[in-house]
Each structure stands twice: as structure tokens, then as C-alpha cells.
C-alpha positions in Angstrom: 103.9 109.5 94.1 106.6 107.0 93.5 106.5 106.2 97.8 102.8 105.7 97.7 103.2 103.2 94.6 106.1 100.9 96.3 103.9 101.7 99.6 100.9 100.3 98.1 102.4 97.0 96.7 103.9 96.6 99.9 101.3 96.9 102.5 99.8 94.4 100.1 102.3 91.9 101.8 104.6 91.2 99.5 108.0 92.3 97.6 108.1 94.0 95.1 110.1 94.4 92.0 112.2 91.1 93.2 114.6 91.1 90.1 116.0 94.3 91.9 116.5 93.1 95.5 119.6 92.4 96.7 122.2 91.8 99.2 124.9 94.2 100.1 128.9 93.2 99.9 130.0 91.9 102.9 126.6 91.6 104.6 126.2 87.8 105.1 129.8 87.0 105.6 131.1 90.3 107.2 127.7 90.5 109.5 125.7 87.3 109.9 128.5 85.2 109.5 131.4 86.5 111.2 131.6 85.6 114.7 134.5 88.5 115.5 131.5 91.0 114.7 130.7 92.8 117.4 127.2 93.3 115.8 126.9 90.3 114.1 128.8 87.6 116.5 125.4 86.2 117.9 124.1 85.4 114.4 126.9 83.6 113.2 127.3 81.7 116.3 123.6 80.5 115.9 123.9 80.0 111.8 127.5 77.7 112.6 125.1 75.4 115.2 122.0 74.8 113.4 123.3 75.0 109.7 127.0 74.6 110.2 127.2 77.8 108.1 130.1 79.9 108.1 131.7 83.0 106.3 133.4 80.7 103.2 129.5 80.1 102.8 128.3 83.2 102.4 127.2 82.3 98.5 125.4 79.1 99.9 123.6 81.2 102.0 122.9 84.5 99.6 121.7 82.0 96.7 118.9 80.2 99.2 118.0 83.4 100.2 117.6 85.0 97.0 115.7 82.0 95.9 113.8 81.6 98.4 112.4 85.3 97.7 112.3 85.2 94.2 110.0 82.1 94.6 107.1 84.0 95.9 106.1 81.5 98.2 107.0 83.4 100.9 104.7 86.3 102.5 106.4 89.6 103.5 104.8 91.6 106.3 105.7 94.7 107.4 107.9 95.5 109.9 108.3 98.7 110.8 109.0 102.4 109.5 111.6 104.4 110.3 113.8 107.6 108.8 115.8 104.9 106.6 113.1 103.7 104.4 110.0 100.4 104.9 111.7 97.6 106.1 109.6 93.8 105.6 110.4 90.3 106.8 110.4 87.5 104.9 111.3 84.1 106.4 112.7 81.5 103.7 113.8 77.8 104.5 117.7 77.6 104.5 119.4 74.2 104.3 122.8 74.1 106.0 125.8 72.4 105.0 125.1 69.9 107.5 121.9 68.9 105.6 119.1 70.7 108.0 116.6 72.9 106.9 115.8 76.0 109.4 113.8 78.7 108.8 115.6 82.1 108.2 114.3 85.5 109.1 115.2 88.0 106.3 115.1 92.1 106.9 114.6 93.9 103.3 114.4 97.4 103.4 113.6 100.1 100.3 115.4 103.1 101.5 113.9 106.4 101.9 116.2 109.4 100.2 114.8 112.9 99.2 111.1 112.5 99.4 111.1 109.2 97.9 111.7 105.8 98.7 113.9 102.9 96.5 112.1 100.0 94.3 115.3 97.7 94.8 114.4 96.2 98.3 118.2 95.3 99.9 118.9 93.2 102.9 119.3 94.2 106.3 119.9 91.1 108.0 119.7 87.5 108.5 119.1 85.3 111.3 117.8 81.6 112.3 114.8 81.8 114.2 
């Protein structure tokens, strides 16, 4: 019951239950923006280029992304379903330390566990586009 609920808000195209959503430790400066990531090294090399973004920025970049979700001006669509849960994009506007503004593709998944699945959306990943 509690799947179909999230499901049906989300199929609806947006986030849901935003105050919840967040962004795991490490995620935006041990992933996106560390270039000696294996995983993660093409990201950062792309976020340092167009936004001069780097790991010490990992707050700039969590608080525009969390803003720009929160805002609502931003649709979600679905991305795809898997074992882990419904994962959504959202692409906010992030402006860089260098002044630009590029848009930023943002993963959010709400995790599947035990028949249900999670109201507290968490991201996945980040990239430019």
C-alpha cells in the first residue's frame, strides 16, 4: 500500500515528500567530485571545466541542488525501475564558482526494502549535461 502511494505521486512527475530527500556522505565530493574515482573521475573532470567545481565545494554544490529541488520548479520524470527501488531525474541550474550556470542532471532514488519502498528520495548522482 505504502509503494503504490509514493508510486502514485511519483508517476505524477514529481518528488515527493522533499523535506526528506537527501544526499548521502561523501556522494558529491567522494563521487562527482573526485577525479581519483574510478567511478566518478569523468564527472568531476566535467564539473572542474564548466563550473570550476571541485571536492572543497561539495557544500556549494549540495545546497544548489537541494534548492533547486525543494523549489518545485523543476519536473521529475521517471527513469527507470530496478531491484533498488524508482529512481527519477531532475535537472536543476547549478552556478559554478566561476560564475556559469549549467544545467545539472540529478538521480533520486526511493529504495525498495521488504515489500516496500522509502518516502525519503536520496541521490544517486550528479552530472553536467
Amino acid at each position: 500500500k505504502n509503494f503504490q502511494k509514493v508510486l502514485d505521486f511519483l508517476l505524477a512527475g514529481f518528488l515527493t515528500v522533499l523535506g526528506s530527500a537527501w544526499i548521502p556522505a561523501g556522494k558529491l565530493a567522494g563521487y562527482a567530485l573526485n577525479p581519483d574515482n574510478p567511478r566518478g573521475r569523468n564527472k568531476a573532470v566535467v564539473f572542474a571545466s564548466a563550473l570550476a567545481l571541485k571536492k572543497e565545494h561539495a557544500a556549494v554544490l549540495h545546497d544548489q541542488i537541494m534548492r533547486g529541488i525543494e523549489s518545485g520548479d523543476y519536473k521529475a520524470e521517471h527513469h527507470m525501475t530496478n531491484e533498488y527501488g524508482e529512481t527519477f531525474k531532475v535537472i536543476v541550474p547549478v552556478t559554478g564558482m566561476n560564475g556559469r550556470t549549467v544545467d545539472v542532471v540529478t538521480l533520486w532514488q526511493y529504495d525498495r526494502k521488504k515489500g516496500s519502498i522509502s518516502t525519503a528520495p536520496k541521490l544517486t548522482t550528479a552530472y553536467v549535461v
